[in-house]
N, C-alpha and C positions, 0 to 999 in steps of 0.2 A: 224836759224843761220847757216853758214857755213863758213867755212874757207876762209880765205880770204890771200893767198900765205903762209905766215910763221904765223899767229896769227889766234888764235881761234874765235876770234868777229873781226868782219868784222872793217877797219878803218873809218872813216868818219875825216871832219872837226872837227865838234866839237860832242860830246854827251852832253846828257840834264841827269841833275841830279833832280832828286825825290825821295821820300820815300813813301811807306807805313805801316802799321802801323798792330801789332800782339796783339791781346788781349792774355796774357795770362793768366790771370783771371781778376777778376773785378776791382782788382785795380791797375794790373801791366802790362803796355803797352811796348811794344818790337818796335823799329822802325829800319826799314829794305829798308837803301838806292836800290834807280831803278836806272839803266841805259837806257834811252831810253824807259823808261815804264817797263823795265823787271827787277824784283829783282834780286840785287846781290847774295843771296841765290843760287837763278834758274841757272843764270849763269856760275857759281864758282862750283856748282853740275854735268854739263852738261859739262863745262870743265874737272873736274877731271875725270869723266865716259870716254871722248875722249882719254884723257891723259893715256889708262886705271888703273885710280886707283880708287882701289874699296875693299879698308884697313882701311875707307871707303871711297867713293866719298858723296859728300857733306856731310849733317847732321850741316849746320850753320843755326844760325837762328839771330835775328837783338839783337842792343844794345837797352840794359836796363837802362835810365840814371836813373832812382830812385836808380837803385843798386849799383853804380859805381862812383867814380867819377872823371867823365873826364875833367872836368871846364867848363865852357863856352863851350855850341858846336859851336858856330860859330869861335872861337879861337883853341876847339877841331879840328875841320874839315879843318881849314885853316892847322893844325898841327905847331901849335904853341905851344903845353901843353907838358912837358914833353914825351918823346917816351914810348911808352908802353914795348915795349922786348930790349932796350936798344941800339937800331940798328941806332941809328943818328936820327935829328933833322926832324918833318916833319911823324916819323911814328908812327901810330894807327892803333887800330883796326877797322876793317868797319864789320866785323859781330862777334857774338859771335856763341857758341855751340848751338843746337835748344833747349837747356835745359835752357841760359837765362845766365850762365855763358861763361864770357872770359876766364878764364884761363882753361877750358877742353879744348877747343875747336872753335879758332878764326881764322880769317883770315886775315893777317895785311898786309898793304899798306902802300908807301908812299905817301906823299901829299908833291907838287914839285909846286911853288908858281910862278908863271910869274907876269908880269903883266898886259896883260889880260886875261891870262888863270892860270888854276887847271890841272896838272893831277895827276893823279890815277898810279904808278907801283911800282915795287918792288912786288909782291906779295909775299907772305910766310905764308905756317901753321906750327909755329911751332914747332907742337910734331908730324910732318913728314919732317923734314929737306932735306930728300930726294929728297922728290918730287921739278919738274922743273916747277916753273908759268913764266917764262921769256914770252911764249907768252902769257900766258892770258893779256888782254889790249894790252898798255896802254889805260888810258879810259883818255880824254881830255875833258875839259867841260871850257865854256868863262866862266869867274871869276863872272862877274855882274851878270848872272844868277845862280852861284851857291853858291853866298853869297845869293843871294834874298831868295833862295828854304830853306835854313839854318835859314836866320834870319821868315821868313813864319813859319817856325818847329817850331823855339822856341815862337814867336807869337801868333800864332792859336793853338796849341796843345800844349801850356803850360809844355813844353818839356825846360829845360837847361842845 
């Protein structure tokens, strides 16, 4: 990845939303949205390192929906559920701490609804308020592919 004028991830048309998925023991699975195949983890890490913050740079890891509850994630991820840090309509969290908890240590976005697209900005961590995400993203993704990917999660991997 490199820079691409003023943003850290290069722009494209549109990006392709995916997940993978974190065993964290046998019966508690973490699932950790991809951009373009690369975890948001990875990216949000690699950004803050640019960024130089290293207080620390990354340390996210995916949400835990057994532990939490976010409602529906397809109504989650459209950012329809109540806002997670009280910052308007539209915002949640897209990773949690690598320990499995949201409130140590999240990484919150909004979700900005068209209609036929998703994006992805606002970034914010917020128990570093300081820190500037205005370039990381925005990430854009067509809507019909990122409802599919969503309602696929909660289908095949028995994830809601």
């Amino acid at each position: 990845m490199t820079a691409n004028s003023d943003r850290f991830y290069p722009e494209q048309m549109k990006n392709l939303l995916s997940f993978k998925f974190e065993n964290k023991d046998e019966e508690t699975v973490a699932i950790v949205p991809c951009v373009d195949g690369v975890g948001l983890d990875q990216l949000v890490a690699d950004f803050e390192r640019a960024a130089g913050h290293s207080d620390p740079a990354g340390g996210y890891g995916g949400l835990i929906p057994s532990f939490y509850r976010f409602g529906p994630l397809l109504s989650y991820f459209l950012g329809r559920e109540e806002p997670v840090q009280g910052g308007g309509q539209g915002e949640i969290y897209v990773l949690s701490c690598e320990c499995g908890e949201v409130g140590c240590w999240p990484l919150v976005a909004h979700v900005r609804l068209h209609q036929n697209k998703v994006i992805w900005d606002g970034f914010s961590q917020p128990h570093r308020p300081r820190r500037n995400y205005e370039s990381f993203g925005p990430f854009e993704f067509e809507r019909k592919q990122y409802e599919q990917t969503i309602e696929d999660l909660v289908r095949c991997h028995g994830v809601d």
